[in-house]
N, C-alpha and C positions, 0 to 999 in steps of 0.2 A: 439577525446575526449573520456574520457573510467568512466563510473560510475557506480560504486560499490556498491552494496546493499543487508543489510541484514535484512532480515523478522523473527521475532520470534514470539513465543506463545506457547498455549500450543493445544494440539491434541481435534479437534472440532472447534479449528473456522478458520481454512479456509486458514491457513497459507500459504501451500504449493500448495494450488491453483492462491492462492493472488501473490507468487514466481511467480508462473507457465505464470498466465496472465499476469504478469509485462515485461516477458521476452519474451511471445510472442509477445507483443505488439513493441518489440524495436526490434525484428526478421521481423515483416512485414514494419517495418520502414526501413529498409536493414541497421541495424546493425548487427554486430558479437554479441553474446548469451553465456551464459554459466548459466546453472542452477543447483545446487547442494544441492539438501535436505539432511537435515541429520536430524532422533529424534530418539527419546526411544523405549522401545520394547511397551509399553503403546500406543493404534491406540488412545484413547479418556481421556484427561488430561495429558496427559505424555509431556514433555517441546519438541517444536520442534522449529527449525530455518532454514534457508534457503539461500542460495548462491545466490543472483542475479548477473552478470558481462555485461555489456552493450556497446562496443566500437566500431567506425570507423576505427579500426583497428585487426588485429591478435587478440584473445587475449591469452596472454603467460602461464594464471594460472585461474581457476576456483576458489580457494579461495578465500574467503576478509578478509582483516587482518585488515584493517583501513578505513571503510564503510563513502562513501560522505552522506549516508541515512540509519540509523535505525529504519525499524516501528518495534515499539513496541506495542504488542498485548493485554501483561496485566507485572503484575507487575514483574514476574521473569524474564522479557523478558528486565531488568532494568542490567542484571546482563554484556549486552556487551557493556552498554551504557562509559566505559574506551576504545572501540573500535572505539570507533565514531571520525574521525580525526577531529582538530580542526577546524572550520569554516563549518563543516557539519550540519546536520540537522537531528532531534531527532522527527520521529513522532508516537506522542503517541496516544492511544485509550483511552480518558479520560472518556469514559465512567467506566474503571476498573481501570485505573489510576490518583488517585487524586493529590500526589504528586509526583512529579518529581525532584531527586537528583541534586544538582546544578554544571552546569559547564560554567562559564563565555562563553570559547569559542566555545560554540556550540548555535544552532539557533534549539529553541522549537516551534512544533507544534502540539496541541492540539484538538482533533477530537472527541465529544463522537459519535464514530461511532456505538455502536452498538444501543446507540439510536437514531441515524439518520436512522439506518435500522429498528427498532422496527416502525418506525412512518410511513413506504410503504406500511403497511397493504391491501391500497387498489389495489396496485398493485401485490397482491399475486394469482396465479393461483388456490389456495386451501382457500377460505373463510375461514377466521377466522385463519388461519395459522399465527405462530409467524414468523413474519418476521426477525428477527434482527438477522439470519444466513447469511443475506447478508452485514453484517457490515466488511466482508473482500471486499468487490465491494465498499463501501464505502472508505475504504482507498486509491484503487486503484484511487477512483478519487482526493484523496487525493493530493496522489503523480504526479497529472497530475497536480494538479495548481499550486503545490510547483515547478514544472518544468515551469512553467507559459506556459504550452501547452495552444492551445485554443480549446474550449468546442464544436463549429460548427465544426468546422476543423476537430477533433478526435471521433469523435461522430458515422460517419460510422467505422471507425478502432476500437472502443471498442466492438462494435455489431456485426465487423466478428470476432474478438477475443473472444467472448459467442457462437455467431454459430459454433466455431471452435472446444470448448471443451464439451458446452451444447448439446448434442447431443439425437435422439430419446424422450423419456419423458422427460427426462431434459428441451427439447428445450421450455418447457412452462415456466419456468423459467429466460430466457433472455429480457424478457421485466423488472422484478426486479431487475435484476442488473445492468442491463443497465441504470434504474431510480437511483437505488443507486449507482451507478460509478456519476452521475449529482449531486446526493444530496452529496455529500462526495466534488465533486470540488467546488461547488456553496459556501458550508459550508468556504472553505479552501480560496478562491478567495473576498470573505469578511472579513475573517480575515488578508490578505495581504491587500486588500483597505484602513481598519483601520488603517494601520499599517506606521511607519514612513520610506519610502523605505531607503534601505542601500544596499552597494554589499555582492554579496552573489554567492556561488559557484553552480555549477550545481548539478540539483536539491535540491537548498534549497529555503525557503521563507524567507522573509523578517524578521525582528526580532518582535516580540509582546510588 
């Protein structure tokens, strides 16, 4: 089975980190990998996106042309949501995204991650530090319940996936994200409870 994913935003919140841990995460899972950033000459606001490819087999192209999964980061990140193949699944950061352009055959989901990350304060290694830079850890847990992964189960693989990039100083920082990788599925895993189940392709959730 092979899943396609594209990450977009713009330069600062974490995009291509959010890529980066998605794809380790399916690499220590022993799938085949492929990650391919691409943005602007702008390092901070400039639009970026990101190639995720994730399969049990070969895989033949690095591109995605038609994504089983779009996180959407803020609102120009609306601009590949005609990429998004039918029955896939569109997730948005409703914290910056209030409305969402309509397409019957896709399956929306809705995350104000960066306030899910603003509200860890307490687990910041730097008192009084705005947290809500980890509203890309947020997603990623996102994207784990929309796979309807389980939370015990992946819970050591997201914290050697933080040890693996949080490295030196950093490493004071993987107890945050590691909280917010939990608060982003917990968030996403009650919004599927609510919800009327239906079939749905890999990595999508259920419909709202």
């Amino acid at each position: 089975m092979k899943t396609e994913v594209i990450v977009a935003g713009h330069g600062g919140q974490g995009v291509l980190e959010l890529a980066n841990w998605l794809a380790y995460f399916h690499l220590v899972n022993g799938r085949h990998v492929a990650y391919t950033p691409s943005y602007g000459p702008e390092t901070r606001g400039g639009k970026v996106k990101c190639y995720v490819v994730a399969s049990d087999e070969p895989i033949d192209s690095p591109i995605v042309e038609a994504p089983d999964l779009l996180i959407a980061m803020n609102i120009p990140s609306l601009d590949y949501l005609p990429l998004l193949k039918s029955g896939g699944t569109l997730l948005v950061n409703s914290s910056l995204v209030q409305e969402v352009p309509g397409r019957s055959d896709v399956i929306v989901v809705e995350v104000p991650a960066i306030d899910l990350a603003a509200a860890l304060a307490p687990y910041s290694p730097v008192p009084g530090k705005d947290t809500s830079i980890a509203a890309n850890s947020v997603m990623l847990g996102a994207v784990l319940a929309i796979a309807h992964d389980d939370w015990a189960r992946e819970q050591a693989l997201i914290e050697g996936v933080f040890r693996h990039f949080l490295t030196d100083r950093k490493a004071a920082y993987i107890p945050l994200n590691v909280q917010a990788v939990k608060s982003g599925f917990e968030f996403t895993s009650r919004l599927e409870a609510s919800s009327v189940a239906s079939p749905a392709p890999p990595l999508a959730a259920t419909a709202r």
